[in-house]
C-alpha positions in Angstrom: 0.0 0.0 0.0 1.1 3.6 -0.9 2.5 5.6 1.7 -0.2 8.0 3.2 0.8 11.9 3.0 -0.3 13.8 5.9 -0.6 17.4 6.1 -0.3 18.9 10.1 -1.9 21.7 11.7 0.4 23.3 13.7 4.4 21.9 14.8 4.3 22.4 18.2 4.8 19.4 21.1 2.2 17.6 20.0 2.9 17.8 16.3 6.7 17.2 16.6 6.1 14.5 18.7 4.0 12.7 16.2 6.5 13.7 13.0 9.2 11.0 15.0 7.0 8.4 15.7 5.8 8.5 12.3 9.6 8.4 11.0 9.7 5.0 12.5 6.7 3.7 11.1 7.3 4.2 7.8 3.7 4.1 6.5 3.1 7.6 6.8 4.9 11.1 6.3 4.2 14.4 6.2 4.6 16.3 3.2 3.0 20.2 4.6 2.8 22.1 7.8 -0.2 24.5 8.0 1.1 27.3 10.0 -0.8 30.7 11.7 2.7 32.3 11.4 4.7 31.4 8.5 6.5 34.1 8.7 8.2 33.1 12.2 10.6 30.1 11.9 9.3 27.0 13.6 11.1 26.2 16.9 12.0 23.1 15.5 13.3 21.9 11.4 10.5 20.3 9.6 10.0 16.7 8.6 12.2 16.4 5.9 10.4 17.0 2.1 7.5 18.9 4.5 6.5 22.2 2.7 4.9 25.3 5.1 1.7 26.2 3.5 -0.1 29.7 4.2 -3.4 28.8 3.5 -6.1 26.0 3.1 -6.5 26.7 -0.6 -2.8 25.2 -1.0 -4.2 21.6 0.4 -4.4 20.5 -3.2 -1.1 21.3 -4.6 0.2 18.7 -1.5 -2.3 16.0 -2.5 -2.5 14.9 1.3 -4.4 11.6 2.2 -5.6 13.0 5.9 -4.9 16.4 7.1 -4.1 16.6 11.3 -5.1 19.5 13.2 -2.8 19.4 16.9 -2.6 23.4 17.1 -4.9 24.4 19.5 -8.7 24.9 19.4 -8.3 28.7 17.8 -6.7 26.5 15.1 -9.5 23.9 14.1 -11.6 27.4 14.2 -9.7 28.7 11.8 -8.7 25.4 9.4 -11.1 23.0 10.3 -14.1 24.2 8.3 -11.7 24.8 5.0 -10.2 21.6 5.2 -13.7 19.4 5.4 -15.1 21.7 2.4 -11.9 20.7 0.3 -13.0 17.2 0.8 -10.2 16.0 2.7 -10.9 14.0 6.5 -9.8 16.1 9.1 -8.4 14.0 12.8 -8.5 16.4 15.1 -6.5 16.8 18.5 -8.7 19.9 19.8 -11.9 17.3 20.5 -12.7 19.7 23.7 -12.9 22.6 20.7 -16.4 20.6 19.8 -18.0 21.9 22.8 -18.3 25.1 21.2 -21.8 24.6 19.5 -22.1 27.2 16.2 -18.2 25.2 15.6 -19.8 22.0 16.2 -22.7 22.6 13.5 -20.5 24.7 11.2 -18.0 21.0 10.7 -20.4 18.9 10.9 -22.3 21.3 7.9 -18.9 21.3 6.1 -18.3 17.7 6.3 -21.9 16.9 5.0 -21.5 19.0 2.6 -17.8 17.7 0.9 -18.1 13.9 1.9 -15.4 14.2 4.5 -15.4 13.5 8.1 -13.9 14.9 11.4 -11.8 12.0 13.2 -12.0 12.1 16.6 -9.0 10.2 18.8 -9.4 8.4 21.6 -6.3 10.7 23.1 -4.3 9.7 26.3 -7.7 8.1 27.3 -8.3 4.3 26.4 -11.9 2.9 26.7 -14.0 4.8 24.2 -15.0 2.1 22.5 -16.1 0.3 25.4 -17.6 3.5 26.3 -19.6 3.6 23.0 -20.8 0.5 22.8 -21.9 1.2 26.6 -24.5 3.7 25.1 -26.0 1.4 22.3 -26.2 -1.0 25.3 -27.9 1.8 27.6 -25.5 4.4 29.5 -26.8 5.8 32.0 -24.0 7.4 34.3 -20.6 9.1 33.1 -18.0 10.9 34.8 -14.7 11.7 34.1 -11.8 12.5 36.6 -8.6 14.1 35.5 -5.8 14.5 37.7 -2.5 16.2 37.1 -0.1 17.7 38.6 0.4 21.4 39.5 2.6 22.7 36.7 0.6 20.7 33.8 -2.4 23.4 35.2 0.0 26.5 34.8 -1.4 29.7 32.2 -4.9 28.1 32.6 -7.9 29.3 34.5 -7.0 27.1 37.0 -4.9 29.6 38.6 -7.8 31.4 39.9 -9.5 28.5 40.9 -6.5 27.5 43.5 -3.4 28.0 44.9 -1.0 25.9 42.3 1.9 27.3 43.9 0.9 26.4 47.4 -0.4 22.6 45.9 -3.8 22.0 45.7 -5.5 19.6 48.3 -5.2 16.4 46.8 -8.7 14.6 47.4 -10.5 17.9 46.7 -11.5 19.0 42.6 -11.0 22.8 42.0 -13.5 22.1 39.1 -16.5 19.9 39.2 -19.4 20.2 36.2 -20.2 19.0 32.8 -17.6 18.3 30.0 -19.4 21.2 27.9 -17.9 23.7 31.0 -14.8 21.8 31.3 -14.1 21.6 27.6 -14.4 25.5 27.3 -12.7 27.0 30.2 -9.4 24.4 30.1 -9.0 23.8 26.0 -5.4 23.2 27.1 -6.1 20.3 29.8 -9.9 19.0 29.1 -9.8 17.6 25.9 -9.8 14.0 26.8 -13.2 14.8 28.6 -14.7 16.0 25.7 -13.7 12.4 23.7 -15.3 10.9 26.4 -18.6 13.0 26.3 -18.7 12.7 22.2 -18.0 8.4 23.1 -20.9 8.2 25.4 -24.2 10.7 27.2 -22.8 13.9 25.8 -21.4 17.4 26.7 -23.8 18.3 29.0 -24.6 15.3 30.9 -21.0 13.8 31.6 -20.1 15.1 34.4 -16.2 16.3 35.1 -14.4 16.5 38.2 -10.4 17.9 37.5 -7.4 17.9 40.0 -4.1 19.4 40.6 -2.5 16.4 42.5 1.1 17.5 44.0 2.0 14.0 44.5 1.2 13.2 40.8 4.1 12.1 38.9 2.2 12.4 35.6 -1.3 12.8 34.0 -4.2 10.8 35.4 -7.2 9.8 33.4 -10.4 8.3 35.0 -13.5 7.1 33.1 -16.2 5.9 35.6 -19.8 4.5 34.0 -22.6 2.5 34.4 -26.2 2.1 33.3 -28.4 -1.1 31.2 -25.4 -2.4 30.3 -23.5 -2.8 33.5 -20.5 -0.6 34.8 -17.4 -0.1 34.3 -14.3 2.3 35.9 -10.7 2.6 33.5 -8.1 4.5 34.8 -5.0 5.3 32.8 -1.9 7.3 34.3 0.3 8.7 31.7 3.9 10.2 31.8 3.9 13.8 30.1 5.2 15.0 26.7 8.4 16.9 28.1 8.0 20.1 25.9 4.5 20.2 27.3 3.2 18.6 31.3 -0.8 19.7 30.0 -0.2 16.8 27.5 0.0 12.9 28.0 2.8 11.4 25.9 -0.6 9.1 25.0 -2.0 12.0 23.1 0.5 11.9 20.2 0.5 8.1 20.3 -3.0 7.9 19.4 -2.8 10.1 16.8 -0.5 8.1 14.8 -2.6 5.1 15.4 -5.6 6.8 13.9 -3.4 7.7 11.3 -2.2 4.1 10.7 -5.0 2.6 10.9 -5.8 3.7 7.2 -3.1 2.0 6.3 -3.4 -1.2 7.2 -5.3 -4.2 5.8 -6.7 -5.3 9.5 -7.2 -2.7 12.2 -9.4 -2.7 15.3 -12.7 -1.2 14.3 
């Protein structure tokens, strides 16, 4: 099978991350680098044969197989709906960016439209699946329950919400609501809770209860369920990408599994 050419969203942590994991694969490489900034030089050389493009409209000239958005949610704002109307699937690492209901709608309207689909990951978070097939079973119950440590909460809202300095009190959330609120006011920290509310009840009726542990030594990930089907509790605890403690060395993992999974002749469904 042809090797598939993938076009990134941003080269940041995330996107760095995945460009060496896919080097080792060797099903996969990335030919373009959609940047907000062209004119600043990335912090990091490009995958080699990787153009910068400017705009959407240069998609085509790249002929890429998937595009991958791991910039941010102001960048799926900006890309997202261009991409899907050129027809090309979009994977998406901003799935807490889906909260936002007129952006929702407008990719979902965009994707109709072309024939192309938004991807969502499972992220740093296993379990969707199970999660998914939960609700055709009946779900009745969802919560999710992230816990990281101070630092990984730095230059987010959470600042105001408690003492990360000081160290929060372990056993005691500075945020508890639905993924919808958590989604919005973290976009940095709370994406994994809004894979889990798109996997099973929804936004607004999985709830979300966050944490800044100090004695965490990485990112903690909790899904807890239950309903017709039965019940179920996953809990994953993953080390942090080292340019960035908000994000689970998981999250790039899973990327490039979505990404090879078009590639391969039998893949999990």
């Amino acid at each position: 099978m042809p090797t598939l050419r993938i076009a990134l969203i941003g080269y940041g942590a995330m996107g760095r991350s995945m460009a060496g994991l896919l080097r080792q694969s060797r099903q996969a490489h990335i030919v373009a680098v959609v940047r907000r900034n062209p004119s600043v030089a990335p912090e990091a050389p490009l995958p080699e044969g990787a153009v910068v493009i400017e705009s959407m409209q240069q998609l085509q000239t790249v002929r890429p197989d998937l595009v991958v958005e791991c910039a941010g949610h102001s960048a799926l704002r900006q890309f997202g709906p261009e991409t899907l109307q050129s027809g090309h699937d979009l994977l998406i690492a901003s799935v807490g960016a889906l909260a936002d209901i007129e952006l929702e709608r407008r990719l979902r309207d965009c994707a109709s439209q072309s024939g192309a689909r938004v991807l969502v990951p499972s992220g740093a978070l296993g379990g969707l699946d199970l999660l998914s097939a939960a609700r055709i079973g009946g779900l009745e119950h969802v919560t999710y329950i992230g816990r990281k440590p101070p630092a990984a909460w730095r230059g987010s809202r959470a600042e105001a919400l408690v003492d990360l300095d000081a160290g929060a009190a372990a056993d005691v959330p500075f945020f508890s609501g639905t993924a919808r609120e958590a989604a919005l006011m973290f976009p940095q920290n709370a994406n994994v809770s809004a894979a889990v509310a798109i996997a099973g009840i929804g936004f607004d009726a999985t709830r979300v209860q966050l944490f800044a542990d100090p004695r965490a030594t990485g990112n903690e990930h909790r899904i807890q369920a239950d309903g017709a089907f039965g019940s179920f509790e996953l809990t994953v605890r993953a080390l942090a990408l080292a340019q960035n403690p908000k994000t689970s060395l998981l999250a790039p993992c899973s990327l490039v599994r979505s990404i090879l999974n078009r590639s391969e002749s039998v893949s999990l469904a």
